[in-house]
Backbone as JSON Lines, residues from 0, in Angstrom:
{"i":0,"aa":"X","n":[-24.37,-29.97,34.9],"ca":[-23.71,-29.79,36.17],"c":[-24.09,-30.96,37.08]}
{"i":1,"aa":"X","n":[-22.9,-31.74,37.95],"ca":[-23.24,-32.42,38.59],"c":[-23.93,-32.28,39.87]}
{"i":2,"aa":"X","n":[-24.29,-32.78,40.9],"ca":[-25.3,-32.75,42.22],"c":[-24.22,-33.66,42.96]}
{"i":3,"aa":"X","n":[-24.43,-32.75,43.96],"ca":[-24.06,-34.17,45.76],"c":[-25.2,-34.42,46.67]}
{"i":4,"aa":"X","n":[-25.38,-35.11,47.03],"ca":[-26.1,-35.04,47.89],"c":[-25.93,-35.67,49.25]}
{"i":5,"aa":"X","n":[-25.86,-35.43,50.17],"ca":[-25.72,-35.39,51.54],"c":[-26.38,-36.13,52.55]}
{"i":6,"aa":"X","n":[-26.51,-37.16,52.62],"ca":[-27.66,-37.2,54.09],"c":[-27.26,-37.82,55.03]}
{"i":7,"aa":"X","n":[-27.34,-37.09,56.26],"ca":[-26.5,-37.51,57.5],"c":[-27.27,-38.12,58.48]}
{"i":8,"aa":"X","n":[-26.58,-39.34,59.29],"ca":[-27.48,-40.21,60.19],"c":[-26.41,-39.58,61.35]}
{"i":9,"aa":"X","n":[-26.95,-39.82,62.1],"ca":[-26.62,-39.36,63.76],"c":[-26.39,-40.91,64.45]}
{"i":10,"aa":"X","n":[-25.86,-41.71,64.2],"ca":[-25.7,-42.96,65.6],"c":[-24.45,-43.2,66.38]}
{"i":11,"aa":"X","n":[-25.47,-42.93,67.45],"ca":[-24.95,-42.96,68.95],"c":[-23.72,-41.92,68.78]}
{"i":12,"aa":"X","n":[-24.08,-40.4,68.45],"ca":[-22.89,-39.59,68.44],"c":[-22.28,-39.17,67.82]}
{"i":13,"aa":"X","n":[-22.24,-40.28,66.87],"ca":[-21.04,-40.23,65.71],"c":[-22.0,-40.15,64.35]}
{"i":14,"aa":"X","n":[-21.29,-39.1,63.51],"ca":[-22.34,-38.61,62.67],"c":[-21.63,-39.53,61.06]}
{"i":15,"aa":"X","n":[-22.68,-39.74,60.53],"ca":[-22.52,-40.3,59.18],"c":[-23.2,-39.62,58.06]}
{"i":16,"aa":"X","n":[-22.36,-39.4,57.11],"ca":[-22.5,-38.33,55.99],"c":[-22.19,-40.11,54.72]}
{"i":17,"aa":"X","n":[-23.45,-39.8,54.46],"ca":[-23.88,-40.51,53.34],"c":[-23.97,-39.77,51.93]}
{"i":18,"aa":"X","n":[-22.8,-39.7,51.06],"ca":[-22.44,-38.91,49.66],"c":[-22.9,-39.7,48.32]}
{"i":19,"aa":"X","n":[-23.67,-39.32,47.84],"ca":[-23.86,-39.54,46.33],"c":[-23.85,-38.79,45.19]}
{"i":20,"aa":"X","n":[-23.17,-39.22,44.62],"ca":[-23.53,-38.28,43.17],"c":[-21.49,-37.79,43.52]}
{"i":21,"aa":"X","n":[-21.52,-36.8,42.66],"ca":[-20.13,-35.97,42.69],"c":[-19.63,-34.69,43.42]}
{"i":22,"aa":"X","n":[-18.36,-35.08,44.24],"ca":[-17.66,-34.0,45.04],"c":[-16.71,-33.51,44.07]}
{"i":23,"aa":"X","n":[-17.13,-32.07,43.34],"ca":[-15.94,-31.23,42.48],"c":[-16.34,-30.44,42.73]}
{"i":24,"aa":"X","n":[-15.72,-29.48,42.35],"ca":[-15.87,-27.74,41.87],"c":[-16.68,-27.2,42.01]}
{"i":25,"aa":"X","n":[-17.8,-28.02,41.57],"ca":[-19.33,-27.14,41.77],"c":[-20.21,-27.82,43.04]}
{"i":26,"aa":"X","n":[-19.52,-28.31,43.64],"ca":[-20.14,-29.2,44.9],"c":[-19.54,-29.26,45.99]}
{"i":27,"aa":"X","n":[-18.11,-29.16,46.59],"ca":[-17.54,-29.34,47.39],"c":[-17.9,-27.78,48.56]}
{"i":28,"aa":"X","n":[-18.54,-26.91,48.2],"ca":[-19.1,-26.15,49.18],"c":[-20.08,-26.59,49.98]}
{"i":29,"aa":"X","n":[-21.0,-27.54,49.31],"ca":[-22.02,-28.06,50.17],"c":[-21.39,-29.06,51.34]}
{"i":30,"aa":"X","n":[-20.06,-29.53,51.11],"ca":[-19.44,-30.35,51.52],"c":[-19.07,-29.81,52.72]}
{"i":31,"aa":"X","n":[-18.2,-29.17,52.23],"ca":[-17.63,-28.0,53.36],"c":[-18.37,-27.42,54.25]}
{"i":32,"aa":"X","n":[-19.88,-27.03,53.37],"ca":[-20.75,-26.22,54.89],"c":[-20.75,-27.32,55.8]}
{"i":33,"aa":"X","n":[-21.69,-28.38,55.18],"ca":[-21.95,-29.16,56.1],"c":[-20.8,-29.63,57.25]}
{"i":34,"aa":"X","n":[-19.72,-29.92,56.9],"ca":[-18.45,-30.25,57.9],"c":[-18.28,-29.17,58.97]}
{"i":35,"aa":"X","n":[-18.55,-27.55,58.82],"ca":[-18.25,-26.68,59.34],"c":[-19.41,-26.83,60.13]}
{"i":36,"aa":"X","n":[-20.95,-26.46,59.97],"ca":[-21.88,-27.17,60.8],"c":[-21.66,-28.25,61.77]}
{"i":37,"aa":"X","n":[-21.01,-29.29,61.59],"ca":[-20.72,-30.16,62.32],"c":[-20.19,-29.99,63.44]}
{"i":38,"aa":"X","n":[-18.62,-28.89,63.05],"ca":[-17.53,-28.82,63.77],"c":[-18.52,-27.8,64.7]}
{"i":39,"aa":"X","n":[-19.44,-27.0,64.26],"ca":[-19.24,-26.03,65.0],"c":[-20.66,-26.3,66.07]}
{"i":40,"aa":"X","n":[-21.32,-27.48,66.0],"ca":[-22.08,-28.28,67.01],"c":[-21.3,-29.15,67.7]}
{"i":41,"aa":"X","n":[-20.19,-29.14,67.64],"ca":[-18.77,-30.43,68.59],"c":[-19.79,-31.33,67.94]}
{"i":42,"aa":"X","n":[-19.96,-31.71,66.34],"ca":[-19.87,-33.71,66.44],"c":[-18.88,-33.81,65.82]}
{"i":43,"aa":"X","n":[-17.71,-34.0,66.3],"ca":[-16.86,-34.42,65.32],"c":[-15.82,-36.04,65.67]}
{"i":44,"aa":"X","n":[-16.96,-36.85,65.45],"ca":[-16.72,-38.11,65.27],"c":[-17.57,-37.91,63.99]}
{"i":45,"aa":"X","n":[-16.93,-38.48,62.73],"ca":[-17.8,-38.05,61.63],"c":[-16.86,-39.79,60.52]}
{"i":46,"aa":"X","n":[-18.21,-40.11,59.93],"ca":[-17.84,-41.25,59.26],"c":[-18.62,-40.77,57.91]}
{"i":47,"aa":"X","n":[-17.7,-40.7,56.56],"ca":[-17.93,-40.08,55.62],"c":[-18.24,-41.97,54.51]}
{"i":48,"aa":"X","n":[-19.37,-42.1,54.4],"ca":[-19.64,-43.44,53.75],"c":[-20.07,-42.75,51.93]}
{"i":49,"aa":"X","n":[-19.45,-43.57,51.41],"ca":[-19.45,-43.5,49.93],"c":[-19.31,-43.95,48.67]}
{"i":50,"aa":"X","n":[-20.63,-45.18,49.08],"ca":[-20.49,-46.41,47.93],"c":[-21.42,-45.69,47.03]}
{"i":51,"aa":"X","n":[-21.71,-44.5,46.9],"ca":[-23.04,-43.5,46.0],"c":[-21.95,-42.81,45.41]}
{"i":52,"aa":"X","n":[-20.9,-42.48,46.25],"ca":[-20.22,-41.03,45.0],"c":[-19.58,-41.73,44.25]}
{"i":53,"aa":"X","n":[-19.92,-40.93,42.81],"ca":[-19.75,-41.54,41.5],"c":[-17.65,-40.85,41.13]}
{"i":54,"aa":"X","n":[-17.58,-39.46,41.75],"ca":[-16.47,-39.01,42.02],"c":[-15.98,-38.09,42.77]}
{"i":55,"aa":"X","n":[-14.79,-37.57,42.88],"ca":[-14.5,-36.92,43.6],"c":[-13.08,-36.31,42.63]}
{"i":56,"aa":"X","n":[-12.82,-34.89,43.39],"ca":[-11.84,-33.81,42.48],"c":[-10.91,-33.43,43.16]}
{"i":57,"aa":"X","n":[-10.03,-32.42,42.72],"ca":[-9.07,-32.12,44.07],"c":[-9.51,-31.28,44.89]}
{"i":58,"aa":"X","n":[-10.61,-29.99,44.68],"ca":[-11.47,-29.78,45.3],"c":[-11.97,-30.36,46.49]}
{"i":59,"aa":"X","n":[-12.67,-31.4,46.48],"ca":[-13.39,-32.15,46.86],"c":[-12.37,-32.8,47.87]}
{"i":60,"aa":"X","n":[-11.08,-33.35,47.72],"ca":[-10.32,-33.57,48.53],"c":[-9.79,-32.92,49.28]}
{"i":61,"aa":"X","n":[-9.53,-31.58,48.82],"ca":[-9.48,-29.9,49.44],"c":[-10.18,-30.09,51.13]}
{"i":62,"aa":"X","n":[-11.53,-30.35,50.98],"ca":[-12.42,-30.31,51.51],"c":[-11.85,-30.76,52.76]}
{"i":63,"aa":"X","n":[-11.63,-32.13,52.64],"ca":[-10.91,-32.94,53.99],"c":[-9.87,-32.38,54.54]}
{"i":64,"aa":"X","n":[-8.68,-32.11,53.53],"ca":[-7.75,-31.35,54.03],"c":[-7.86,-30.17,55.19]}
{"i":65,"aa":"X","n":[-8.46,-29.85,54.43],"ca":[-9.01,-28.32,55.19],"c":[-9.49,-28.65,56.37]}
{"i":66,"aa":"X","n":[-10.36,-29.36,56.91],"ca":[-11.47,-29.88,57.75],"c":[-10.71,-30.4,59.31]}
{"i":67,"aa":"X","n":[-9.7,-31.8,58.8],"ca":[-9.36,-32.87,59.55],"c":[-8.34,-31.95,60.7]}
{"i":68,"aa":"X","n":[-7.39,-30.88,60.34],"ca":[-6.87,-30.6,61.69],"c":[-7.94,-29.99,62.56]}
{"i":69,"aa":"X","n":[-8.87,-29.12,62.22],"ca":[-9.7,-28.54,63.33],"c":[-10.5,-29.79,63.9]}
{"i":70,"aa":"X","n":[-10.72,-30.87,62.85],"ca":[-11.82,-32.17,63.88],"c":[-10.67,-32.72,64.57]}
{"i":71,"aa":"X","n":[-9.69,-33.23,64.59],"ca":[-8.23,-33.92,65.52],"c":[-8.33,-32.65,66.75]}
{"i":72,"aa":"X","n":[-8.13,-31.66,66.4],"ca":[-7.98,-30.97,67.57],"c":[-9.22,-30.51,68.35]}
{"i":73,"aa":"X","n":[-9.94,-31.42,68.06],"ca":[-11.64,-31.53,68.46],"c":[-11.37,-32.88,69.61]}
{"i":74,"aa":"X","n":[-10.51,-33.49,69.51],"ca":[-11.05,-34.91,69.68],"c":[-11.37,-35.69,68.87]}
{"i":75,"aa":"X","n":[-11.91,-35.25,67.83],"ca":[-12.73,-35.72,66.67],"c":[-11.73,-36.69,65.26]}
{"i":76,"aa":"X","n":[-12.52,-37.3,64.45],"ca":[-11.73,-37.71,63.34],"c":[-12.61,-37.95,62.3]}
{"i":77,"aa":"X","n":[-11.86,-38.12,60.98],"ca":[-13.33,-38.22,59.84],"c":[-12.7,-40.09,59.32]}
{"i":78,"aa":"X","n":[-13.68,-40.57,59.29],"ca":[-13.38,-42.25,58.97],"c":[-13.9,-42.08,57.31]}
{"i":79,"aa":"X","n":[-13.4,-43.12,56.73],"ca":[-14.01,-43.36,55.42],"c":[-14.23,-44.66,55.22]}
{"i":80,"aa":"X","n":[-15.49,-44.68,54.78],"ca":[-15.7,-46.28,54.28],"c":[-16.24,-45.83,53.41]}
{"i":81,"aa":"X","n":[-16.56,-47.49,52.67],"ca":[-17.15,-48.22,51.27],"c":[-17.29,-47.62,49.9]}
{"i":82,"aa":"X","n":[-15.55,-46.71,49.9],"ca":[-15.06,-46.31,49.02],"c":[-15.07,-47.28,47.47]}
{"i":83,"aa":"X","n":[-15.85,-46.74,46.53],"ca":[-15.49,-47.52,45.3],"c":[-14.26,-47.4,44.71]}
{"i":84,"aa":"X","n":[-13.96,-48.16,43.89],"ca":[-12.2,-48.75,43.35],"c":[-12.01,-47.12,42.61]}
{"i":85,"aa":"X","n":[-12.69,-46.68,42.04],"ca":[-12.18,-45.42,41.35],"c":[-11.9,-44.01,42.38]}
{"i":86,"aa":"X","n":[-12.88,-44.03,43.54],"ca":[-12.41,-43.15,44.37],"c":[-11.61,-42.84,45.35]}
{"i":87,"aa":"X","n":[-11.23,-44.67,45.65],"ca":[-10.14,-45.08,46.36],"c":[-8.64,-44.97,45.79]}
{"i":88,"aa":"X","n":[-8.91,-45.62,44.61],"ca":[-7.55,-45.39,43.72],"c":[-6.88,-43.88,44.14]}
{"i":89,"aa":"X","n":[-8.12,-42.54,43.74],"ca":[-7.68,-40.86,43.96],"c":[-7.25,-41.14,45.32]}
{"i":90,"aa":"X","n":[-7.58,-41.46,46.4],"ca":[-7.12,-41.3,47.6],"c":[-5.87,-41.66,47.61]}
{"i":91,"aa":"X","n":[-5.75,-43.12,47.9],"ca":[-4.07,-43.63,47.63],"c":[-3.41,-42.97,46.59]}
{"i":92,"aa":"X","n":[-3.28,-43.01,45.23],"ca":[-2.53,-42.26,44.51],"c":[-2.11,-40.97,45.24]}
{"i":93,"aa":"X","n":[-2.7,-39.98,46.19],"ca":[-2.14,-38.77,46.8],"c":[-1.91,-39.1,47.99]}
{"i":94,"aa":"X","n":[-2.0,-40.08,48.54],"ca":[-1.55,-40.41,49.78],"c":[-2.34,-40.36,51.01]}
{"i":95,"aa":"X","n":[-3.95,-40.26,50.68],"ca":[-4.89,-40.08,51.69],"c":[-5.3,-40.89,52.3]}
{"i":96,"aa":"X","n":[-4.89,-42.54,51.78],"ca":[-5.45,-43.99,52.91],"c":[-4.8,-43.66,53.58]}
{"i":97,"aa":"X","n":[-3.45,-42.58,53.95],"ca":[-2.04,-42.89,54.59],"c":[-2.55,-41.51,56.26]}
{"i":98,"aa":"X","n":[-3.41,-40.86,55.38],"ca":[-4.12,-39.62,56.62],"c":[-5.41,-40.2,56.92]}
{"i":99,"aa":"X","n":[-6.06,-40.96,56.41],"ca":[-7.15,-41.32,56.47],"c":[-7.62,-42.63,56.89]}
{"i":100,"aa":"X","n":[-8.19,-43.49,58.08],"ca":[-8.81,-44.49,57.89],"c":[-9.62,-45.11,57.34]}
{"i":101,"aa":"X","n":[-9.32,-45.95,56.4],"ca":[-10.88,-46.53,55.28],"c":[-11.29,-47.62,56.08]}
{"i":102,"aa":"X","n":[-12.26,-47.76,56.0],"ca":[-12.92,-49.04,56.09],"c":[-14.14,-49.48,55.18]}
{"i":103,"aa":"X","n":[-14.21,-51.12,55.01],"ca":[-15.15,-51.79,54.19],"c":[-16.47,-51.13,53.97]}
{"i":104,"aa":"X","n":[-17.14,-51.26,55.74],"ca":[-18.57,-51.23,55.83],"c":[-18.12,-49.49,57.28]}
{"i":105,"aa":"X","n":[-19.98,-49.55,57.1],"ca":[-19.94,-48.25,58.27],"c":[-19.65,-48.64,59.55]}
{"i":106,"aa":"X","n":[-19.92,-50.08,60.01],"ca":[-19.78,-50.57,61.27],"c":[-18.39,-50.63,61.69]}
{"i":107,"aa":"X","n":[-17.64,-50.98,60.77],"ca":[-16.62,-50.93,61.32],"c":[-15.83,-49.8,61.56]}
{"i":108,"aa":"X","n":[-15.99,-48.7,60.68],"ca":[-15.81,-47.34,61.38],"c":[-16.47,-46.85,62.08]}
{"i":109,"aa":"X","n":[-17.88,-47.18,62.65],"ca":[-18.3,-47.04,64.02],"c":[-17.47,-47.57,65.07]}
{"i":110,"aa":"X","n":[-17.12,-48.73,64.4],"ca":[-16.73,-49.69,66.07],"c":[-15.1,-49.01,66.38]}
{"i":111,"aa":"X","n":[-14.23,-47.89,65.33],"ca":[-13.07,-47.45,64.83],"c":[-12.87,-46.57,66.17]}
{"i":112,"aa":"X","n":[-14.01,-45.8,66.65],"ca":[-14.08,-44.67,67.46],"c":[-13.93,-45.1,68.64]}
């Protein structure tokens, strides 16, 4: 069974969720708490960085879905950076660069907000 693991930095507000390892089936709850935690402390400036996750499922994409209208109607938005070529590919192929802002590095989805 695969592992995610999570670890979130707090700068200046805007929270960063640092993912490694794999978002599927058996992981995307941890995903989810944590986002719901978030929402439900108002941080929802949230920059999801993920040059560690090895993958991601539809599950796992579930996740965002689910998430992004309650953070928009927060004020809030979820950024993505330093997506690797295989997890980026899943995004575009369903159309999620197209809901989603990527960016390179974290700074620049800091500087996004």
């Amino acid at each position: 069974m695969a592992n995610l693991d999570i670890r979130p930095e707090d700068k200046n507000g805007v929270m960063i969720l640092h993912l490694k390892g794999f978002l599927d089936a058996y992981t995307f709850q941890d995903f989810e708490n944590r986002l719901s935690e978030l929402i439900g402390e108002n941080k929802v400036k949230i920059v999801v960085a993920m040059d560690e996750l090895d993958y991601i499922s539809s599950a796992g994409l579930g996740v965002f879905m689910s998430k992004i209208g309650e953070i928009r109607s927060r004020g809030g938005d979820i950024k993505l950076t330093q997506l690797n070529t295989k997890v980026f590919k899943v995004f575009e192929l369903l159309g999620f660069t197209k809901l989603f802002q990527t960016f390179d590095n974290i700074q620049e989805a800091l500087e996004s907000f």
